[in-house]
C-alpha positions in Angstrom: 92.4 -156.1 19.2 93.5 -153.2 21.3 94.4 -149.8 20.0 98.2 -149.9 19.8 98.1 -153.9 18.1 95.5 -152.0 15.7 98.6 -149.1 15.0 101.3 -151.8 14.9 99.5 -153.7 11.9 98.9 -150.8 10.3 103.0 -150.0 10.7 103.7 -152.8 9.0 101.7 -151.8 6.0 103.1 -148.6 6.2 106.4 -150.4 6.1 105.6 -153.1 3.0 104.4 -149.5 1.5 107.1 -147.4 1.7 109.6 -150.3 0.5 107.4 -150.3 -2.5 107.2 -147.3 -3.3 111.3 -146.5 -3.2 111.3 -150.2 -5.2 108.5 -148.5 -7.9 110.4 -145.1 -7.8 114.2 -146.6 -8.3 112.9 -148.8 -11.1 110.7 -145.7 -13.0 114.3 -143.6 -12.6 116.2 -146.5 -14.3 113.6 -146.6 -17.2 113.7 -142.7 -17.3 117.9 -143.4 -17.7 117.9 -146.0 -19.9 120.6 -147.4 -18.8 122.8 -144.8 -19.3 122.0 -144.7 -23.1 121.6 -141.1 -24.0 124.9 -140.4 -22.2 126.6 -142.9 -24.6 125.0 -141.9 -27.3 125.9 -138.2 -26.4 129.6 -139.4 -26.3 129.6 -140.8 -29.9 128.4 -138.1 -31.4 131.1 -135.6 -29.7 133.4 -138.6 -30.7 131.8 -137.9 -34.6 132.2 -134.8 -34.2 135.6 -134.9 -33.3 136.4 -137.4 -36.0 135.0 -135.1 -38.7 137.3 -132.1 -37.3 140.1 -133.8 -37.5 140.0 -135.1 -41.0 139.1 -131.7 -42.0 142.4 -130.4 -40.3 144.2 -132.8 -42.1 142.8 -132.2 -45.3 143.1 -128.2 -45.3 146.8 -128.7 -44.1 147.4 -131.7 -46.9 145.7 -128.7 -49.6 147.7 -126.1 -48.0 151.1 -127.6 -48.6 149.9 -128.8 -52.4 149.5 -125.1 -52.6 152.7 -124.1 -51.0 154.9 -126.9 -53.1 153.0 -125.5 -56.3 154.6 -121.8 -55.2 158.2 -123.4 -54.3 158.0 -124.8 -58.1 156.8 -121.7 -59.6 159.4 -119.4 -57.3 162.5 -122.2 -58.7 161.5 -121.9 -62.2 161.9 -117.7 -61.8 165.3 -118.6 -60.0 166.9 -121.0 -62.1 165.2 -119.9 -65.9 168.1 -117.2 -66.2 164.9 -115.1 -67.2 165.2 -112.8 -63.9 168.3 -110.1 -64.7 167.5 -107.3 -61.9 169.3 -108.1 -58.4 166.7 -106.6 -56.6 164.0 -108.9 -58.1 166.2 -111.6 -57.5 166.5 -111.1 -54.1 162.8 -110.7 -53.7 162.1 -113.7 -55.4 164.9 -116.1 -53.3 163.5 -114.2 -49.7 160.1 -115.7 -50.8 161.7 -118.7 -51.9 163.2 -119.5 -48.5 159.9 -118.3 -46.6 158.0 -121.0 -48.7 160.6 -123.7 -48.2 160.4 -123.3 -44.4 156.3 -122.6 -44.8 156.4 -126.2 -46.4 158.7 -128.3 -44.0 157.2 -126.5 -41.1 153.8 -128.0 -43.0 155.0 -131.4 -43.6 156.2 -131.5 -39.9 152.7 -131.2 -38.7 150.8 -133.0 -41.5 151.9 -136.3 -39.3 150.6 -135.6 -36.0 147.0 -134.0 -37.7 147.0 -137.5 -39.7 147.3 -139.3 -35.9 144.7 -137.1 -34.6 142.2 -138.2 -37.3 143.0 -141.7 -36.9 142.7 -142.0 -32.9 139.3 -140.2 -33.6 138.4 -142.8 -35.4 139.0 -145.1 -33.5 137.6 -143.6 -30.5 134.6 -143.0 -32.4 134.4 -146.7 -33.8 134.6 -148.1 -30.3 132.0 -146.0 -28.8 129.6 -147.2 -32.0 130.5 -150.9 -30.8 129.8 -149.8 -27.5 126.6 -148.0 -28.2 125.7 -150.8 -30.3 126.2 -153.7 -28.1 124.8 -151.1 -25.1 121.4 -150.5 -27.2 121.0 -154.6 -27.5 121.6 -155.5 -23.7 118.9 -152.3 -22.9 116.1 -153.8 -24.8 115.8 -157.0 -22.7 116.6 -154.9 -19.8 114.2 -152.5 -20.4 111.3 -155.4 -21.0 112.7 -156.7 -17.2 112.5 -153.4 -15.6 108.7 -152.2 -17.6 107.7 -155.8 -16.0 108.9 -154.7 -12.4 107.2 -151.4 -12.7 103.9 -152.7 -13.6 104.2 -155.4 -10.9 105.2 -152.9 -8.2 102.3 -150.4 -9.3 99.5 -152.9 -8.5 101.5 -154.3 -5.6 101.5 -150.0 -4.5 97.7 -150.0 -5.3 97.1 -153.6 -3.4 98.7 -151.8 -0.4 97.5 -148.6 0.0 93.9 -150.1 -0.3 94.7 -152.6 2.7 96.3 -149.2 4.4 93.2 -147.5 4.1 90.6 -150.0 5.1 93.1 -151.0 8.2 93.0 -147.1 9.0 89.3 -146.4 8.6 89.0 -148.3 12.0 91.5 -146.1 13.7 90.3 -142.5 15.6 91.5 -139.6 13.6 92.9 -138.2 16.5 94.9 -141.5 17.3 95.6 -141.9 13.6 97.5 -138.1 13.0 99.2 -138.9 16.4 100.3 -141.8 14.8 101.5 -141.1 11.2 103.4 -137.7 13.1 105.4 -139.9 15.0 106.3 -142.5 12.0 107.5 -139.2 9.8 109.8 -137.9 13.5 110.6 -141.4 13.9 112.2 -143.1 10.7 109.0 -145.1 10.1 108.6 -146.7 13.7 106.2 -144.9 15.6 105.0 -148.1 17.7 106.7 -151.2 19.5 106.6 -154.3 21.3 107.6 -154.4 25.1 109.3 -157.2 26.2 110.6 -157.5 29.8 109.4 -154.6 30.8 111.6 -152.9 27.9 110.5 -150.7 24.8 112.2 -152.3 21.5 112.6 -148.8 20.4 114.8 -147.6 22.7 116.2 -150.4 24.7 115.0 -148.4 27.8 113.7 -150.4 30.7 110.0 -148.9 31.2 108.8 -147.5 35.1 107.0 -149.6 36.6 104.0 -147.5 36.7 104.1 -146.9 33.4 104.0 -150.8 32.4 100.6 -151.0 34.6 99.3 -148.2 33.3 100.2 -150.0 29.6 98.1 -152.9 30.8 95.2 -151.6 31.9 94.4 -148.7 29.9 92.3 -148.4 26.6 94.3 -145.2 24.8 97.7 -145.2 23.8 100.7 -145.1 26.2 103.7 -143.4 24.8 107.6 -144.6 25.8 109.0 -141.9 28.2 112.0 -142.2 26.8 111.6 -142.2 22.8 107.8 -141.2 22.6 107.1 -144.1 20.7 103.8 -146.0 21.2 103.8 -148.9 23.0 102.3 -152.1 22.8 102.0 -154.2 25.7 103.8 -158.3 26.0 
């Protein structure tokens, strides 16, 4: 087997490696994501969070208008128990009277909307624990699938790369750097077929000369054109 046929197999294990490997890597980064899990589970606590905010908005407002219907009471018993006699304290007392009375519908005005807030976060937060939930059961078979893949893929890597380097081992160093700097400059092709007198790298049609040179020589003859190496019909 000449030189270049010897480069050509070894391309293809290069190849099957490198397919591999991006198959091995994307699987390890879907474990290491778990499909999209701590993101969710991120959410529903923000969601909790949230939740618990709310409720305690509408609980200090619901205590803060108790308070303020406590002081309208106390205030109307001053103004209409006859027991107040000064003019100016009278005054005083209906001022704070009509402060509190607008303090209190201004309160009850707003007590709705907090008691919608709460509620939506509830929900929100009861819809993400679904989806977390149901989330967490469809990852546990997934992540059996995906463990299975990985494992599979890692002795398939290992299976490979042991085939690479006993294909190599027969290969000049020289030849073989020359090689593996041409698959990293071009996109993991660094040899190819001629057929009709044309490299299948670049389509070109080869000189003449350089066909017969192909045939007859021992080394490696590189496309003029694309600088790939060729491998005679």
């Amino acid at each position: 087997m000449s030189l270049a046929a010897l480069l050509l197999s070894l391309q293809s294990t290069d190849q099957a490696y490198a397919v591999r490997r991006r198959e091995f890597r994307d699987t390890s980064e879907k474990l290491e994501a778990r499909g999209g899990l701590p993101e969710l589970k991120e959410k529903a606590e923000k969601s909790r969070v949230r939740e618990l905010e709310a409720r305690v908005e509408h609980a200090k407002m619901e205590q803060e208008l108790a308070q303020v219907k406590d002081r309208l009471s106390q205030l109307e018993e001053r103004l209409y128990s006859g027991a107040i006699t000064n003019v100016r304290e009278l005054q005083a007392v209906e001022t704070e009277h009509a402060a509190a009375r607008r303090q209190y519908a201004t309160l009850e005005q707003g007590l709705g909307p907090t008691l919608a807030s709460a509620e939506e976060a509830r929900r929100r937060h009861d819809d993400l624990g679904k989806q977390l939930a149901d989330q967490e059961d469809a990852w546990k078979i997934t992540e059996q699938q995906l463990s299975s893949d990985k494992n599979r893929l890692s002795k398939e890597c290992d299976g490979i790369s042991k085939k690479r380097s006993k294909e190599a081992s027969g290969i000049p160093e020289d030849d073989l750097k020359f090689y593996e700097s041409l698959m990293r400059r071009k996109s993991g092709m660094a040899v190819v077929k001629v057929e009709r007198g044309v490299c299948q790298g670049c389509r070109v049609r080869l000189p003449l000369r350089e066909v017969s040179k192909m045939r007859v020589s021992d080394g490696l003859i590189s496309c003029s054109s694309c600088g790939r190496i060729l491998l005679a019909e």
